[in-house]
N, C-alpha and C positions, 0 to 999 in steps of 0.2 A: 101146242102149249108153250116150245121151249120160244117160240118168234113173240108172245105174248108178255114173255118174260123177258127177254130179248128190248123189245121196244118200252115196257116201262122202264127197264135199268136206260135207255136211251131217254124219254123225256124226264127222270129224274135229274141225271145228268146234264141235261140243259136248263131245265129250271134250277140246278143249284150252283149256273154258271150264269142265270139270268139273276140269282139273289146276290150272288158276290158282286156283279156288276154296277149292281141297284145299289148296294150297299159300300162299295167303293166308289160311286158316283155322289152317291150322300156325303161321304165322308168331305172327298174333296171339296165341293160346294160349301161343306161346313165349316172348313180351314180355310176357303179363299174368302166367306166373309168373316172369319175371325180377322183376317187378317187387314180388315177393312175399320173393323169400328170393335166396340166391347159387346159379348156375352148377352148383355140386357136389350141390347138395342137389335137384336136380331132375332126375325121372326121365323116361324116353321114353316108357312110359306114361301119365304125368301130361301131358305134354304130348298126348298124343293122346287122353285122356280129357276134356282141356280142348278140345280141338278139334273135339270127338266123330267120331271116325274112330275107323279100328280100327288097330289097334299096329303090324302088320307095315304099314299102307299108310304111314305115317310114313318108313317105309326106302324104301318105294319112290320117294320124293322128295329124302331126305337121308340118309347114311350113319351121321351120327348128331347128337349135339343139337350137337354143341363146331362138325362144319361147316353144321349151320344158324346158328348164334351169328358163324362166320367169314362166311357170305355177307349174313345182314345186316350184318352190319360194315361188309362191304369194299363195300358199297351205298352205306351213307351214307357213309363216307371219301369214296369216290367223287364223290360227290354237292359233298362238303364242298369237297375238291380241285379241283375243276375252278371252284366257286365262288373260291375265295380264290389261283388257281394265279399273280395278277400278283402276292403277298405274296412270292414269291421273286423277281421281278424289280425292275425302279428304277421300275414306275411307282408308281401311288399308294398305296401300303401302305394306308393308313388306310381308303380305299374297299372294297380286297378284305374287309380285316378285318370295317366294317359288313355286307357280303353276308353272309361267312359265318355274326357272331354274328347277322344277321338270320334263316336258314334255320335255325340252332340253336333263334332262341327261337319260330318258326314248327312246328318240330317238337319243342319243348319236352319232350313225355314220352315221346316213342321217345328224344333222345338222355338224357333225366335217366334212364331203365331202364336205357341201355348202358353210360353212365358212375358211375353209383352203384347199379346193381344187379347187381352181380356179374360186368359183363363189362368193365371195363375195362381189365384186362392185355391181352386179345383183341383191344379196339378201337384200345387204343395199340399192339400190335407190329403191327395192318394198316393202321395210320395211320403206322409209320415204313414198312413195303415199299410202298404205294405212292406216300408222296414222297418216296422212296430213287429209286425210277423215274425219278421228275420231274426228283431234281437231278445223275440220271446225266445230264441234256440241257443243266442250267443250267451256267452257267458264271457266276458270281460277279461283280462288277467289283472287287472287294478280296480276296486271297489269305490274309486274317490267317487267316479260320476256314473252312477247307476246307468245300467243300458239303455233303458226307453228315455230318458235324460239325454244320452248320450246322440241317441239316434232322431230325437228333432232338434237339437241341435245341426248335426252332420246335416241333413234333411232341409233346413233352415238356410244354413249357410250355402248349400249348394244351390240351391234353388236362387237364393239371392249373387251366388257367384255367375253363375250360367247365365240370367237373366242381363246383369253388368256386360258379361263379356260379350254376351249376341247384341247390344244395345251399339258396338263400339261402329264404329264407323271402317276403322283401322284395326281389329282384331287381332289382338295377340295370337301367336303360333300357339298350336295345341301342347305341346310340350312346356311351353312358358307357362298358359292357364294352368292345366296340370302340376305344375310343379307348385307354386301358388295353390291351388286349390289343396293339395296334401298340406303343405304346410303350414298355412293358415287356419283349416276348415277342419281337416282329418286328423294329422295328427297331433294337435293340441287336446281333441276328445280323447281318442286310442288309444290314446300315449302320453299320458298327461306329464309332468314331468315332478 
């Protein structure tokens, strides 16, 4: 009985190192064509021929390419959020900001694919719902610019900074964007004057 148990906890284990696979296979084939043409212009096939799988196993991971495009997204937001989440509070703006354009320019061409390769309506409306989330919790200490105001705004501008700066040929140091990005983008909202 216990080999029986034994051997399913073993093909579990391999089948849920053949779905990560699968699924990190998908992904990338879905980022090397984003990084080719726009969003519209790529098909589910294409991406599962770029993955070499076969077409229907692509469904059986994702319903279809727009929410595999939403859960990377809403990955890296995720990711990005929780790095820079003290930029909505009074501590040190300027620090969250380096974290975040630090882990931008660390993943440099996953975010320069999402922001100028055709997905960036997608990464900006999962970048306002989930620090829409965040600033249902915040409470502001200045009332001038209501929080969910406050945070597509911040959301807006970043998105449009990030997007500039991976665009650059010659890329400012992290520490230059960063300090630009607080100062123009964050603390103008935070911190109104």
């Amino acid at each position: 009985m216990s080999q029986g148990k034994i051997y399913r906890a073993d093909y579990s284990t391999a089948k849920d190192a053949r779905v990560h696979q699968t699924r990190a296979a998908i992904r990338k084939a879905f980022l090397n064509l984003l990084d080719q043409k726009p969003l519209d212009q790529i098909t589910v096939r294409e991406i599962a021929t770029e993955a070499a799988i076969g077409y229907t196993t692509f469904f059986r991971h994702h319903p279809s390419k727009e929410e595999l495009l939403n859960e990377i997204a809403a990955a890296e937001i995720q990711n990005l959020i929780e790095l820079a989440l003290s930029v909505l509070g009074p501590n040190d703006s300027r620090e969250a900001a380096l974290a975040m354009c630090g882990y931008v320019a660390e993943h440099r061409a996953l975010w320069s694919t999402l922001l100028t390769g055709g997905a960036a309506s997608v990464l900006r409306d999962e970048f306002v719902r989930l620090s829409l989330q965040v600033a249902a919790a915040w409470q502001g200490s200045d009332e001038t610019i209501p929080a969910e105001l406050g945070v597509i705004l911040v959301t807006s501008g970043t998105i449009e900074l990030l997007a500039w700066w991976l665009k650059q040929k010659d890329p400012m140091p992290v520490d230059k964007i960063a300090a630009i990005f607080d100062s123009a983008v964050v603390s103008p909202i935070i911190r109104p004057s």
